[in-house]
Rosetta silent file (secondary structure, phi, psi, omega in degrees, C-alpha in Angstrom):
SEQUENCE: XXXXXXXXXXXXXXXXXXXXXXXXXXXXXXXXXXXXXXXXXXXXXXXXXXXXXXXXXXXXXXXXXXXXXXXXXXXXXXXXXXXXXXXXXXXXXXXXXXXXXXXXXXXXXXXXXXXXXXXXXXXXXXXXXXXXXXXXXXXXXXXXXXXXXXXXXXXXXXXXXXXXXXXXXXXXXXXXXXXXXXXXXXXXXXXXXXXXXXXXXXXXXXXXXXXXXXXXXXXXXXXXXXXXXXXXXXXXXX
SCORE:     score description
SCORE:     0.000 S_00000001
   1 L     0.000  154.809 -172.714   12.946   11.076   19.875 S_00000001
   2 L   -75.567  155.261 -176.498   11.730    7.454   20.275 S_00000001
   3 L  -100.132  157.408  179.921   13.039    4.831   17.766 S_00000001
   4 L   -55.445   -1.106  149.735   10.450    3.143   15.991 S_00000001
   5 L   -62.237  -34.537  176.007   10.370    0.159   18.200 S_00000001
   6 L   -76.276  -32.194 -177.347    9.245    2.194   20.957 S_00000001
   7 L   -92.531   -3.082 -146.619    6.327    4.081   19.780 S_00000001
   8 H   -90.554  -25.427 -175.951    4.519    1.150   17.833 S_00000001
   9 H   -58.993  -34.699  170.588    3.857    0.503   21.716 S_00000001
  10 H   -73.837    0.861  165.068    1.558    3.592   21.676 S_00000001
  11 L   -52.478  -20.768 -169.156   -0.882    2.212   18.873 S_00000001
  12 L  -140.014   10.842  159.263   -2.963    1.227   21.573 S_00000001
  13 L   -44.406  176.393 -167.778   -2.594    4.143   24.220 S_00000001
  14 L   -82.631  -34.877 -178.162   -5.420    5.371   26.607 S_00000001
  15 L   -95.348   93.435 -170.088   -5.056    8.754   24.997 S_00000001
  16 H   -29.526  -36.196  164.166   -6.374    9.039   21.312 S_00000001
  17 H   -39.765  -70.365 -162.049   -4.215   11.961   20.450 S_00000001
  18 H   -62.881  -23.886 -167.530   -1.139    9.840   21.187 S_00000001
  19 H   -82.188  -45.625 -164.592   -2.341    6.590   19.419 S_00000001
  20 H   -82.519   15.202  166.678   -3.583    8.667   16.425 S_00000001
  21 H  -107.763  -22.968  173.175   -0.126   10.602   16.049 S_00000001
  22 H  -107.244    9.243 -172.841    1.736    7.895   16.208 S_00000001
  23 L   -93.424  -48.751  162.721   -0.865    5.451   13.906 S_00000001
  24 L   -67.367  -29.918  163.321   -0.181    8.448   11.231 S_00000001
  25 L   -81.758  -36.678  161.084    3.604    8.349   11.236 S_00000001
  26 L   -84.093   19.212  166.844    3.621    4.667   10.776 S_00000001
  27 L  -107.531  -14.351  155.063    0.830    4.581    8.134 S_00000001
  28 L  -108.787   63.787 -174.710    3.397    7.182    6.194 S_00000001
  29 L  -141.798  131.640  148.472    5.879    4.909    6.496 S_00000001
  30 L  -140.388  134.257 -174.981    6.827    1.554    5.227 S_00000001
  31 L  -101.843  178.609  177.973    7.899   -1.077    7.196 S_00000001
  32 L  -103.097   17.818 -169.461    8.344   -4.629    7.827 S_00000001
  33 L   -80.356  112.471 -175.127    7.413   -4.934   11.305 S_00000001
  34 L   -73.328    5.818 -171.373    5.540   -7.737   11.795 S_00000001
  35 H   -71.744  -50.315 -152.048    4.173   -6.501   15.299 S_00000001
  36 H   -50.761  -81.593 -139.992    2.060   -3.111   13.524 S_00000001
  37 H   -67.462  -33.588  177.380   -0.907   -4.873   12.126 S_00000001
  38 H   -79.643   -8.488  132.903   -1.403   -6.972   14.985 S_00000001
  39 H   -32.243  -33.166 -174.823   -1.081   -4.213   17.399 S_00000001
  40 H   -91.075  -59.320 -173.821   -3.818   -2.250   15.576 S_00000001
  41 L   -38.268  -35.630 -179.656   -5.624   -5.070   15.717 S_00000001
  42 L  -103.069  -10.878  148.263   -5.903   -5.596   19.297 S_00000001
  43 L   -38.562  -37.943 -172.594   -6.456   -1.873   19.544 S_00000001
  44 L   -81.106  -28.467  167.743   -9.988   -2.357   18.112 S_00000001
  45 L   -92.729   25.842  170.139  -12.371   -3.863   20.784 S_00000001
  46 L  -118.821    0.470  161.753  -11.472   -1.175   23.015 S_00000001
  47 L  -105.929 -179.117  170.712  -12.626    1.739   20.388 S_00000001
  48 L   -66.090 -177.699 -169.320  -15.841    2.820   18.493 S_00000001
  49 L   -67.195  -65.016 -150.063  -16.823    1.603   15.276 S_00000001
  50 H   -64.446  -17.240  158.398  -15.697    4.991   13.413 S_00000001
  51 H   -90.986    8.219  170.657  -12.768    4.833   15.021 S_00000001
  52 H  -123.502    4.342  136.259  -11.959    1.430   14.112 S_00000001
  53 H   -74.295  -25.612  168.132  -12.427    1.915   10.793 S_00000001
  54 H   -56.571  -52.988  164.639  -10.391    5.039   10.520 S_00000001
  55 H   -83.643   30.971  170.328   -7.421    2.834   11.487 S_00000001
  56 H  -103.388  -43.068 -178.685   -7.861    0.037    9.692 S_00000001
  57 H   -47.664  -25.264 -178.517   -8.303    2.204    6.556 S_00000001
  58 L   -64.331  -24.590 -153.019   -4.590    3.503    7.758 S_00000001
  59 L  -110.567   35.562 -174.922   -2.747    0.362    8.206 S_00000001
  60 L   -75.544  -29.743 -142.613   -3.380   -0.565    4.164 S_00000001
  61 L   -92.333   18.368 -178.869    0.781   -0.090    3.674 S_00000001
  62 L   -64.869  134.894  153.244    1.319   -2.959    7.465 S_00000001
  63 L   -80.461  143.403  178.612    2.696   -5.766    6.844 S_00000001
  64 L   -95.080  135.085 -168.383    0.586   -9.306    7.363 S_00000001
  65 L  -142.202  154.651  179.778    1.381  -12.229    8.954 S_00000001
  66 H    -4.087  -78.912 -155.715   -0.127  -15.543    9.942 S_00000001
  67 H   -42.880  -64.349 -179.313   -1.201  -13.943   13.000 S_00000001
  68 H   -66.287   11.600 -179.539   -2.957  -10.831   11.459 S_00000001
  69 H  -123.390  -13.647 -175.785   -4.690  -12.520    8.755 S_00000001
  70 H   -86.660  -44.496  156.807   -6.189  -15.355   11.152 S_00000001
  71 H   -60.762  -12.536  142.029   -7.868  -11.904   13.193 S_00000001
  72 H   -53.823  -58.564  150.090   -8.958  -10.955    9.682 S_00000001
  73 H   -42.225  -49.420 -176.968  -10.803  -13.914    9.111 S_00000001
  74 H   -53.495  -57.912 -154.388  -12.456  -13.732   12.819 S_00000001
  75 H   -81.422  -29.283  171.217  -13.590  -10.356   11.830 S_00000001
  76 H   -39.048  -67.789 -177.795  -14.312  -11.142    7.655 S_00000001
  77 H   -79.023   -6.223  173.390  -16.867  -13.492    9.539 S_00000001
  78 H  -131.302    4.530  163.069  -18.174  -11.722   12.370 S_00000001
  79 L  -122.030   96.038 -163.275  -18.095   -8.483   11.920 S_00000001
  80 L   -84.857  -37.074 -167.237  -20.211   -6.937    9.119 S_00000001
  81 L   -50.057  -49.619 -155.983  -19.158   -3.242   10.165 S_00000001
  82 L  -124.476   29.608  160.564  -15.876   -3.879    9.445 S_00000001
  83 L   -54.946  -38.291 -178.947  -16.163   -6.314    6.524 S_00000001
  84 L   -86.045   -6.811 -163.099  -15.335   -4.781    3.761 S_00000001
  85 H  -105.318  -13.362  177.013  -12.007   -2.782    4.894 S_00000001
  86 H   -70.145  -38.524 -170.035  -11.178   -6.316    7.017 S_00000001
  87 H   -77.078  -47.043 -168.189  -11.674   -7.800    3.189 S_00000001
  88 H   -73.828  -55.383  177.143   -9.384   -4.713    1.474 S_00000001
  89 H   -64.485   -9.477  -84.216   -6.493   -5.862    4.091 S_00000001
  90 H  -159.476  -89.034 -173.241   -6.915   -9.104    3.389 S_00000001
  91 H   -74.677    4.067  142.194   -6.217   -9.113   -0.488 S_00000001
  92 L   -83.267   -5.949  156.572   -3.267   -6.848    0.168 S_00000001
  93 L   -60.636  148.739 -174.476   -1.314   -9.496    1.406 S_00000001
  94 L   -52.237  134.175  151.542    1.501  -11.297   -0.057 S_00000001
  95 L   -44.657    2.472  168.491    0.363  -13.800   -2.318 S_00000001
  96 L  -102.562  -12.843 -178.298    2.060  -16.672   -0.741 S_00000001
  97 L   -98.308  -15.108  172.949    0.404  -15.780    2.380 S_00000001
  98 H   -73.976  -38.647 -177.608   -3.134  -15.738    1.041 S_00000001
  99 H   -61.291    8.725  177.494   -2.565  -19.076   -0.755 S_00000001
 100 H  -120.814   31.270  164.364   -1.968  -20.309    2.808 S_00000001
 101 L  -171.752   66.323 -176.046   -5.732  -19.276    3.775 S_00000001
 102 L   -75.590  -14.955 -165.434   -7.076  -20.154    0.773 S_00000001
 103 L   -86.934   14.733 -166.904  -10.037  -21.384    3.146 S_00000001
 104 L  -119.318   -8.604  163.652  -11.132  -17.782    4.084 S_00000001
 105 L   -29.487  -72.182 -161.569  -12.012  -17.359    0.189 S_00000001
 106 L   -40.504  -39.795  177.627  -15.424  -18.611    1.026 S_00000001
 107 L   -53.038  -36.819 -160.706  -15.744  -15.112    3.343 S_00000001
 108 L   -59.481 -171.659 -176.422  -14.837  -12.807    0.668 S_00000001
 109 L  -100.582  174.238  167.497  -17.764  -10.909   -0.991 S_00000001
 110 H    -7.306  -84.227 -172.834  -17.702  -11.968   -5.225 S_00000001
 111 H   -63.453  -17.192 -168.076  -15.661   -9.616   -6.387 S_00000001
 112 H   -93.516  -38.421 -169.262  -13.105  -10.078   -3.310 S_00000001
 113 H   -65.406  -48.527  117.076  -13.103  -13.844   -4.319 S_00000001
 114 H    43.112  -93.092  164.540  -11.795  -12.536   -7.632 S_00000001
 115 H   -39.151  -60.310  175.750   -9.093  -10.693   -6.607 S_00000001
 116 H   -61.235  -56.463 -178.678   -7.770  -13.001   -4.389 S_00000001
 117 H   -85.050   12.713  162.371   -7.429  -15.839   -6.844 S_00000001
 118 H   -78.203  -27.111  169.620   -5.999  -13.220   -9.475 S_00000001
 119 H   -40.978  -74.055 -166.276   -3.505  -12.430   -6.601 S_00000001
 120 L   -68.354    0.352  164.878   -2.321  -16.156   -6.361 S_00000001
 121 L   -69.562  -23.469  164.727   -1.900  -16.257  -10.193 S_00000001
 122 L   -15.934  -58.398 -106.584    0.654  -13.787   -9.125 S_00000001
 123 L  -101.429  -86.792  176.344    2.696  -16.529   -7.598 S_00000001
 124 L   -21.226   -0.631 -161.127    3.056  -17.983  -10.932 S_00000001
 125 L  -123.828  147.517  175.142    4.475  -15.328  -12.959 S_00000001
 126 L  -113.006  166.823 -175.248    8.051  -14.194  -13.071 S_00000001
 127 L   -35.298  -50.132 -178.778    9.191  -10.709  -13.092 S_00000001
 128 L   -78.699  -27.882  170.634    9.423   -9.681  -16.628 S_00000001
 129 H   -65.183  -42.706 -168.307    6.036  -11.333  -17.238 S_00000001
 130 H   -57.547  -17.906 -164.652    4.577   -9.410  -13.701 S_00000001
 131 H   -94.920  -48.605  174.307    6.438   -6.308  -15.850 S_00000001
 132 H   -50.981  -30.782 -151.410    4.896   -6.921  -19.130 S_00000001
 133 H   -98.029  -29.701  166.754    1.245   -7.051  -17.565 S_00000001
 134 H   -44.261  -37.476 -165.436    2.301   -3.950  -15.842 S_00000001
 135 H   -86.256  -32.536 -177.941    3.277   -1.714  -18.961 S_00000001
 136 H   -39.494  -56.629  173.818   -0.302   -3.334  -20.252 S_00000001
 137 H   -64.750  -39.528  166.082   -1.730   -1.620  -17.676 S_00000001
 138 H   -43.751  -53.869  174.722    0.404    1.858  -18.406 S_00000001
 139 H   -67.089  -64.351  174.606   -1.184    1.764  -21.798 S_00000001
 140 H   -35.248  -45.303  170.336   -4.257    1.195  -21.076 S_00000001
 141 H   -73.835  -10.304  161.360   -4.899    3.812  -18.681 S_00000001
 142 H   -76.747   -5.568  177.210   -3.401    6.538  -20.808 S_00000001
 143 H   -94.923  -50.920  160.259   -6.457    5.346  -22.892 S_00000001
 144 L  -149.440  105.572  157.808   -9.176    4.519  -20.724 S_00000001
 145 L   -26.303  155.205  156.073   -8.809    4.836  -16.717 S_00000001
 146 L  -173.374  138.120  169.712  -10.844    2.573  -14.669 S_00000001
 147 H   -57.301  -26.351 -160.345  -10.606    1.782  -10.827 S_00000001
 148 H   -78.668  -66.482 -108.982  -10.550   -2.028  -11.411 S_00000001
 149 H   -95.073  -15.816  167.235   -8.168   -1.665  -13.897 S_00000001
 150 H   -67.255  -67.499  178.318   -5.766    0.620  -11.395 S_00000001
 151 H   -63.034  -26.373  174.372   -6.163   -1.338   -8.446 S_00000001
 152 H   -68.194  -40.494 -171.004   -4.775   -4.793  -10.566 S_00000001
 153 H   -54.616  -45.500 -171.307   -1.994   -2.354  -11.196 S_00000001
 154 H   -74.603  -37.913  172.339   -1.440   -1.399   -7.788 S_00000001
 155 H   -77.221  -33.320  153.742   -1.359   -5.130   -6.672 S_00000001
 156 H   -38.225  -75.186 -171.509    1.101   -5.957   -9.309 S_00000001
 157 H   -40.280  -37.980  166.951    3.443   -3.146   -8.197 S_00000001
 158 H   -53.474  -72.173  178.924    3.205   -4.803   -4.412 S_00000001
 159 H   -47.197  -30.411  179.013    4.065   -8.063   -5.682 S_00000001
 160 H   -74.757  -39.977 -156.857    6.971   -6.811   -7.739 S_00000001
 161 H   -80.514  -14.010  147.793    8.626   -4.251   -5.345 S_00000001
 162 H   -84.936  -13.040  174.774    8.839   -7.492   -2.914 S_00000001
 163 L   -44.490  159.734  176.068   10.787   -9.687   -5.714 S_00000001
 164 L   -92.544  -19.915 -170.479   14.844   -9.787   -5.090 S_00000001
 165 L  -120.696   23.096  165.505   14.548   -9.262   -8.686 S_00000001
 166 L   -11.348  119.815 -179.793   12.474   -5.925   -8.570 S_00000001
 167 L   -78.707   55.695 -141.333   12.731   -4.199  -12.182 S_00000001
 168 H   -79.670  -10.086  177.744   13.492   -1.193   -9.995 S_00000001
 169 H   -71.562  -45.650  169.400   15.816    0.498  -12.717 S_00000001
 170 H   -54.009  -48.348  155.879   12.845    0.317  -15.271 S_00000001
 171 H   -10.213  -74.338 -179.975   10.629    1.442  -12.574 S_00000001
 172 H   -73.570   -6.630 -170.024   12.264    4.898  -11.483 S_00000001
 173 H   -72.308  -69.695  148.667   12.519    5.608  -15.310 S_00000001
 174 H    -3.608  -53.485 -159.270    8.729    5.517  -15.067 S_00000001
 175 H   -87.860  -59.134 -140.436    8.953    8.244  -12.171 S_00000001
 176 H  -113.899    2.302 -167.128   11.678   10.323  -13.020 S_00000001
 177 L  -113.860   69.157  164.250   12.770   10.541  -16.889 S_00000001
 178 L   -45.016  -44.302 -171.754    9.086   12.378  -17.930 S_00000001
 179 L    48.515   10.199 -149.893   10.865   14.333  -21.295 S_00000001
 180 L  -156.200  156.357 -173.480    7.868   15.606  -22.317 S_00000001
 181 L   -82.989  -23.024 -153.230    5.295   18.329  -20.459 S_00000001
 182 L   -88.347  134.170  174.244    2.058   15.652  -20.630 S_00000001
 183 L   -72.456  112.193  167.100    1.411   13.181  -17.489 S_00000001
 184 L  -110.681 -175.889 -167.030    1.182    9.938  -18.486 S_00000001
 185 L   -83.001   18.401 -152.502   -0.808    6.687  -16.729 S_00000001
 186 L  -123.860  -89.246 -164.106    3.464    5.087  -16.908 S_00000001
 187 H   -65.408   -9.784  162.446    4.758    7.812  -14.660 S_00000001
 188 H   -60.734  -56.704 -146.447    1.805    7.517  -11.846 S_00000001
 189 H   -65.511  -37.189 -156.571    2.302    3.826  -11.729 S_00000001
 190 H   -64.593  -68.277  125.942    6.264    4.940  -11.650 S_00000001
 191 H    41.286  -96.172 -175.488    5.263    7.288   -9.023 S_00000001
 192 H   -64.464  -38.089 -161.695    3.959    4.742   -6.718 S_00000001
 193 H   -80.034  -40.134 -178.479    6.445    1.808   -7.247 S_00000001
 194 H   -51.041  -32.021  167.129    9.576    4.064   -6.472 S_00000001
 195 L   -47.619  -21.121 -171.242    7.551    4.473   -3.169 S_00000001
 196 L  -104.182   -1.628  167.666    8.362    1.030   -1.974 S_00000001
 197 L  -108.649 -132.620 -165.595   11.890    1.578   -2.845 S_00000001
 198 L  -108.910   47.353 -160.352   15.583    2.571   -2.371 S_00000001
 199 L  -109.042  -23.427  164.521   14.924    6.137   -3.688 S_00000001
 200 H    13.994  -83.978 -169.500   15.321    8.501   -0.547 S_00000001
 201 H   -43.720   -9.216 -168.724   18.160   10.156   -2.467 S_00000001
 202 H  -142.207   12.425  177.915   16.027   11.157   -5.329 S_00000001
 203 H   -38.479  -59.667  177.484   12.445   12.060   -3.360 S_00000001
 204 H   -65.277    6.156  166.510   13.134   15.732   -4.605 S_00000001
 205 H   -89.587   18.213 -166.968   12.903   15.449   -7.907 S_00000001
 206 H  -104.375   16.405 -163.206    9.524   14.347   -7.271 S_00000001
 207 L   -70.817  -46.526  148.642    8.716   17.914   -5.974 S_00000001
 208 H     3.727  -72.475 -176.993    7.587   18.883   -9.588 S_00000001
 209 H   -56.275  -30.504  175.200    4.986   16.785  -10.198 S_00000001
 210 H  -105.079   53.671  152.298    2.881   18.955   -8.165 S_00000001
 211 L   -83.843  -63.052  147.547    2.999   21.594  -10.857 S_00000001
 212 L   -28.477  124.486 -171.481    0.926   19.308  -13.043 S_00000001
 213 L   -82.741   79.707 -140.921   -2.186   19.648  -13.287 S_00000001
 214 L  -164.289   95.782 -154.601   -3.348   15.850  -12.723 S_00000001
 215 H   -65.747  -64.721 -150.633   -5.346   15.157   -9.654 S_00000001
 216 H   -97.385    1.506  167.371   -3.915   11.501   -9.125 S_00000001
 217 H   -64.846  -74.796 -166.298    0.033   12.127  -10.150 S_00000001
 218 H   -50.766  -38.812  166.337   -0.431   14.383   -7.102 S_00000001
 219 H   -54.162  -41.252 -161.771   -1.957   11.945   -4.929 S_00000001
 220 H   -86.379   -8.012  157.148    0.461    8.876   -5.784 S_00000001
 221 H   -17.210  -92.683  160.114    3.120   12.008   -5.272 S_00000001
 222 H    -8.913  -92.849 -153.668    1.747   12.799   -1.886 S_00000001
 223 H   -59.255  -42.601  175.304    2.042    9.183   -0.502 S_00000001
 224 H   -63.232  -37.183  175.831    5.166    8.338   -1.978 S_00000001
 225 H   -42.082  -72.586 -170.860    6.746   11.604   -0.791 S_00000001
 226 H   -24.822  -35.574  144.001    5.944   10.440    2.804 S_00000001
 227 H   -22.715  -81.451  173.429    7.826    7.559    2.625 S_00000001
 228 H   -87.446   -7.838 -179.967   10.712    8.959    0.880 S_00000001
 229 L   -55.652  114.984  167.512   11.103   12.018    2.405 S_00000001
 230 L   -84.497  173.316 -176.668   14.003   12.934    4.595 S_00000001
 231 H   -54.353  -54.715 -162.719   13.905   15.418    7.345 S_00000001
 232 H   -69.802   30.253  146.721   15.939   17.674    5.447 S_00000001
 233 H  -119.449  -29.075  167.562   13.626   17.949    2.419 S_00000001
 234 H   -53.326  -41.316  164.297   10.850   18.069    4.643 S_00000001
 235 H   -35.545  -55.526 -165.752   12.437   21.225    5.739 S_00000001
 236 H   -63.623  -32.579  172.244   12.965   22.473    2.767 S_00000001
 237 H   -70.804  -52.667  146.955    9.131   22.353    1.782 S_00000001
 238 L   -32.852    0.000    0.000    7.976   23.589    4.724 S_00000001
């Protein structure tokens, strides 16, 4: 089999099959390569629209770089088709790299401008506060749900699970110590964060969760399993 240096080369093959088999193993994957997003990127004036929005919607976990955020802006501004998902990658970026194209603000729609400078408050915060605002969020959502109030959650966890000083022990505690039969809005976020981490070794206990009846435990399941999965527990589910 190819190592993952080799196929990233195939992101932009002649034959869709092959781009879009190997555009799905690295979108359930995540890496650091700074090569992926700009690779998809130059992939895109040689397909259709609906096919350049299916992979951009793919490439949300790619890492961003200079490079791939300066072809985000070209397209932020010149492409209305593919504004808003050009706009979604955008404020998934690290917060030190948006504050260094703070001048591409002006593109976002309202609501994007928003985000983004709630992002670079980010910057400003140290772990255990970035933790506190987290569990904030845990409560809340076992109270009242809300997409906004999810997605700040979701941008936190990104910003944390890059820190050196990652609360990743509090974290899996989140995911894996449940005690109790009831789902809470704690062990989703937990869920999700162990996805960006050093957890391989403990993927199967996350097999469970889809016993529970909870629509979006199983989704943030789903994705993390993908991640963490080794072959040999893929076997075994299969």
């Amino acid at each position: 089999m190819k190592r993952s240096s080799e196929l990233k080369a195939y992101l932009t093959h002649g034959d869709p099959v092959v781009r879009r088999t190997v555009l799905r193993y690295f979108a359930g994957s995540v890496s650091d390569d700074p090569d992926l997003m700009v690779r998809v990127l130059d992939l895109l004036p040689t397909v259709d629209v609906r096919e350049q929005r299916s992979v951009l919607v793919q490439s949300r976990r790619f890492m961003q770089t200079p490079a791939s955020i300066e072809r985000l802006g070209e397209i932020l501004i010149s492409q209305p088709q593919l504004r808003d998902l050009a706009e979604s990658l955008f404020l998934l970026s690290a917060p030190i790299l948006l504050s260094s194209y703070s001048e591409l603000f002006s593109a976002l729609s309202h609501k994007g401008g928003q985000v983004a400078r709630k992002r670079l408050e980010l910057l400003q915060k140290d772990s255990q506060e970035l933790l506190a605002r987290l569990e904030g969020y845990a409560d809340q959502g076992n109270q009242s749900w809300n997409e906004t109030g999810h997605q700040d959650a979701m941008y936190l966890i990104r910003e944390l699970a890059g820190r050196e000083d990652a609360p990743w022990g509090i974290l899996a505690s989140w995911a894996f110590d449940r005690g109790h039969d009831e789902v809470s809005y704690r062990e989703i976020l937990g869920v999700t964060a162990v996805g960006y981490g050093p957890f391989e070794k403990m993927a199967e206990r996350l097999l469970d969760n889809f016993a529970a009846e909870n629509d979006l435990l199983n989704e943030e399941t789903e994705q993390t399993l993908t991640v963490l999965a080794t072959p040999e527990l893929v076997q075994t589910i299969v």
